[in-house]
N, C-alpha and C positions, 0 to 999 in steps of 0.2 A: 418037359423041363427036367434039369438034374436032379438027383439027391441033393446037390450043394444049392442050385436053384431054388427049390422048393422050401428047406432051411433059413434062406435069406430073405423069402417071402415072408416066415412064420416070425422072424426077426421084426422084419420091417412092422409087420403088421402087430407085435407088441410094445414096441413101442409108440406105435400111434395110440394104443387102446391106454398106455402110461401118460399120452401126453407128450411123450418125450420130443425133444430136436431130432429133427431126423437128419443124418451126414450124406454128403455128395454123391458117395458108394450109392446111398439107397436110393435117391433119384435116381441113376441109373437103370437102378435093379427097377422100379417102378414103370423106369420106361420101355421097358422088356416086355412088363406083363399084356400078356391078352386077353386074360380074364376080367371084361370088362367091369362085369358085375359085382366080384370080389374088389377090385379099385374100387367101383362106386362105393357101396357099403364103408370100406376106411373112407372118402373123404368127405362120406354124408355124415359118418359118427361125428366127423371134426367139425363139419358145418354143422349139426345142432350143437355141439357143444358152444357153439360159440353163436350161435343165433337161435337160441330155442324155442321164443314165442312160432314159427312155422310160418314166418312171415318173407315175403318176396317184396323188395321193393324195387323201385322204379321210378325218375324225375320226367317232369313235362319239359323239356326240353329243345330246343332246335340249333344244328348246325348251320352256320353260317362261313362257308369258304370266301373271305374276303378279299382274294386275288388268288389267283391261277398261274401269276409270274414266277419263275423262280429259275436261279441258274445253276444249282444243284447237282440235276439230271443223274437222281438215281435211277438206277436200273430197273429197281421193281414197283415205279410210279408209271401210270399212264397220263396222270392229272396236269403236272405242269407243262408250261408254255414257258421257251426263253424268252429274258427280255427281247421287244422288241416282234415278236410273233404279233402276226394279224389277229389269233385267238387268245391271245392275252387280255385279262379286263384287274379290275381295281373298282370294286362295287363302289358306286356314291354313296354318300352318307343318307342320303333321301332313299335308294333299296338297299341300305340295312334295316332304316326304321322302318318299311313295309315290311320287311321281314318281323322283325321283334310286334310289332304290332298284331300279327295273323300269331306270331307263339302265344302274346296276351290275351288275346282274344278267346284263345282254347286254355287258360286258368294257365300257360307254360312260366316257368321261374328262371330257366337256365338257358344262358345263348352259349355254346359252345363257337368262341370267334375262331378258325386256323383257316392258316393259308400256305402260300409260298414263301420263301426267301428272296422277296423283292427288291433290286438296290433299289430303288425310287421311293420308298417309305421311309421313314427313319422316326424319329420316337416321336416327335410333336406329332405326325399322323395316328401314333394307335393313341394318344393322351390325349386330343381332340376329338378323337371316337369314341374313344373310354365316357370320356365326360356327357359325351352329344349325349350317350345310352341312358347313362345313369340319371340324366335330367330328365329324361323324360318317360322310362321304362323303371318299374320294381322287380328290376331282373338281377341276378346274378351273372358276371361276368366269367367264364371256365374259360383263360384263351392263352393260345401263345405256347407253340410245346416248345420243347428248350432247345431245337437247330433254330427258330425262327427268333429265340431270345438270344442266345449266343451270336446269333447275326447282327442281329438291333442293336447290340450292345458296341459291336466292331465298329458299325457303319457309322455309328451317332459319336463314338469317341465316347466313348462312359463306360464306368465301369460296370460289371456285371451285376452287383448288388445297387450300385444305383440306379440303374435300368430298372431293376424291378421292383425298387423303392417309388420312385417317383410313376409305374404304372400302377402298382398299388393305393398309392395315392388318386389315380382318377379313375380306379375305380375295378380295376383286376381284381377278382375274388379267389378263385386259385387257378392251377393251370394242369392243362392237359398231357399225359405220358406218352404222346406224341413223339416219335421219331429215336423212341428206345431201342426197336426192330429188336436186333439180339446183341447184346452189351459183352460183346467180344471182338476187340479190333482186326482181326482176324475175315472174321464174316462183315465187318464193315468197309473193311478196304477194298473185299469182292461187289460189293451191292450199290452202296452208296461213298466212293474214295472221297469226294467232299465235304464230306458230311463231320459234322462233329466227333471228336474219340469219344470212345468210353468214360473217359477219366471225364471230360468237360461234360455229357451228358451227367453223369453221375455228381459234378460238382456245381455244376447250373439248380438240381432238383436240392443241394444242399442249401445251397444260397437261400433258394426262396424259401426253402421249409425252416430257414435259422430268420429270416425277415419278417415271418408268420404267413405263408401264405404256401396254404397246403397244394399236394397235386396228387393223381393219380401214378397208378403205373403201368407199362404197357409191355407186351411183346407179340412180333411177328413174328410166326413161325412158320416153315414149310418153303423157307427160299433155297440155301445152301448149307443151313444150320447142319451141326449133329445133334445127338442127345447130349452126348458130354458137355457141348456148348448151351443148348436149352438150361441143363442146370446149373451150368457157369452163370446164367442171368438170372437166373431166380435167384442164386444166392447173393449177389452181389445187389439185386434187390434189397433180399432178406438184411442185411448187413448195412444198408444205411439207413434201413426202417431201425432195423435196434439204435442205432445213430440220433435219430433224428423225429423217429415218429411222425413223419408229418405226410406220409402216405395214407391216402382216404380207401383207396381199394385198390385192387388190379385185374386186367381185363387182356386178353390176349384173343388174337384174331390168325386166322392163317392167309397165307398169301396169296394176290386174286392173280395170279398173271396173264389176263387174258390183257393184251395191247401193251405188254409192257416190254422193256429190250433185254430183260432178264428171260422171260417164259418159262418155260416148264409146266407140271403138273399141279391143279391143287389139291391140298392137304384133302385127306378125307374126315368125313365127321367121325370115324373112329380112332383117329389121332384126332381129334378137334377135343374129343368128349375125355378121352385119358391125358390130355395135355392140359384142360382145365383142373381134372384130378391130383395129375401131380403139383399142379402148383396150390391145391390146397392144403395137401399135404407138408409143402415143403415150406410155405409163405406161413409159417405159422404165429405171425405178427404182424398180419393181414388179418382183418376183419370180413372186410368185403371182397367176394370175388366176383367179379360181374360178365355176363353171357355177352357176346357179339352176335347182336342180332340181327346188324347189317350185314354182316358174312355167312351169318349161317341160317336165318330165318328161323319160324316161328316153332317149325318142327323138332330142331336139334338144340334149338335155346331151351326149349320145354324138357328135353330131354335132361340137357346140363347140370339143369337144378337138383338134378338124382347125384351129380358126379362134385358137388361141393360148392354149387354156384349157390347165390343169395340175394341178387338182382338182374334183373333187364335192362340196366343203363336208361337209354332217354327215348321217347318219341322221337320218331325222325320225319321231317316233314318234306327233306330233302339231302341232298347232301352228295359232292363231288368227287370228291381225293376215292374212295375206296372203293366208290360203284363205278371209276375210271375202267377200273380192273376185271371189273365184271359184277359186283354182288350189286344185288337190286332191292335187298328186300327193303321197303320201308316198315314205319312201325305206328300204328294209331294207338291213341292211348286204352280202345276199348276192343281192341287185339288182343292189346299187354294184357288185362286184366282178363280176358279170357286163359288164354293160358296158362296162366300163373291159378287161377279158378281150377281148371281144368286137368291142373298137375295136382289140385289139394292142397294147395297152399292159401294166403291168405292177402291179396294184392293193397299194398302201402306207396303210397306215393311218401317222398322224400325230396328233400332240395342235395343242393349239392352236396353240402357236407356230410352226409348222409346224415340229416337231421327226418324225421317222421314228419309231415305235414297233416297226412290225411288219412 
């Protein structure tokens, strides 16, 4: 690296050790480096400062993809089915409840609901499910990333706030950063042209966070992005959390392409482990940064927690959309706490708001 390189690394890196915001310039410059180890160090400094009991947490958890319809057809999905496909399904309400039943059975709190963008749904179906849950499970509801609430909202003729007024009411608890991919229209009109804009994604996660009903955030990386673009989404992130504060954590995966009409290569876990990095650095009104354990397995999640992570996300006891693409790893809950053991930390189950349960 340059004189002027090494300079703008000694930069970067005082003002992380100030605290300081760090500008677009220095993601960049961040995403240059190869010194893994000096990343990790700034973004471990930032995660104790901001989580210092040494504690990793983790929810009991289970996804539930409740249809596989959707007319979409992003390019870097393997998962959906058009309408009308022979491999199309729409779970009964009798296997959602065997499902939430076998998460309660193992102490689980969280059903993470998503699916497809199905015409054949419309609100009284997820408000009829919402409610069936809630009567009968002491679960929390994580459902509905904002392409599949943006849709609901079209199809049903409602506005977008009272969409997610009236699911709230039977029984939404918050929602998933589902279908963020990377929040540059640019790279969305390459991957998924149907798909929501940036501005509607970004004003969907408004709505509900001014409604009360927090969500995550999310990013795919490793389709077509550049780095310029990766920190075009983190900030634009960073930027409605100063907004709106109603972001619980965020969590970023790289792209599985195996079956998908996109393809290519995936990401490697040393872009996986510096792409957590930077966005600890740069989210710095993000509390929680959380590891993909579905994408990347037990080895490189463990790993993460050196590079500014602070949870494991949820048990997975199954789950469709991203192991389409290829990743398999499931997640037991006495996996999790190995691990998290086994890095020297100190394993905390939490519900979804990131409240401490256990």
């Amino acid at each position: 690296m340059s004189g002027n390189g090494v300079q703008r690394l000694k930069d970067v890196e005082a003002r992380v050790m100030a605290g300081e915001r760090l500008l677009a310039e220095d993601g960049l410059t961040l995403f240059e480096v190869t010194n893994l180890p000096w990343l990790a160090f700034l973004a471990d400094s930032v995660r104790r400062r901001k989580c210092p009991e040494g504690q990793v947490t983790y929810v009991v958890g289970r996804i539930i993809n409740y249809t596989n319809v959707c007319w979409v057809k992003c390019s870097f999905c393997a998962f959906y089915r058009l309408p009308g496909h022979q491999e199309g399904y729409v779970l009964s309400q009798e296997e959602i409840f065997q499902k939430i039943q076998e998460l309660v059975n193992h102490g689980g709190t969280e059903v993470l609901f998503q699916g497809g963008l199905n015409p054949a749904l419309k609100i009284d179906y997820y408000e009829d499910t919402f409610r069936a849950i809630k009567e009968r499970f002491p679960v929390h509801i994580h459902g509905l990333s904002p392409a599949e609430l943006i849709y609901l909202a079209k199809i049903s003729h409602l506005s977008l706030r009272e969409t997610l007024l009236r699911l709230k009411a039977a029984g939404l608890g918050t929602i998933p950063g589902g279908g963020a991919e990377i929040l540059v229209d640019e790279v969305r009109e390459h991957i998924s042209p149907l798909k929501d804009t940036v501005e509607e994604w970004l004003d969907c996660m408004r709505t509900a966070h001014q409604v009360g009903i927090p969500s995550s955030a999310t990013m795919m990386f490793g389709s077509v992005e550049t780095a310029e673009q990766r920190v075009e989404h983190l900030l634009k992130l960073r930027s409605l959390q100063d907004e709106t504060k109603g972001f619980t954590a965020f969590v970023a995966w790289n792209f599985q392409p195996a079956g998908t009409e996109l393809g290519g290569k995936r990401a490697s876990a040393f872009d996986y482990l510096r792409t957590m990095a930077v966005a600890r650095l740069m989210l710095d009104n993000f509390d929680n940064i959380q590891a993909s354990w579905l994408t990347q397995g037990p080895k490189v999640a463990q790993i993460a927690l050196y590079y500014g992570v602070n949870d494991l996300g949820s048990t997975i006891f199954e789950e469709r959309v991203v192991s389409a693409g290829g990743a398999k790893f499931m997640a037991a809950r006495e996996e999790i706490e190995r691990v998290i053991v086994d890095a020297g930390y100190i394993p905390r189950v939490r519900n979804t708001r990131y409240e401490v349960l256990v």
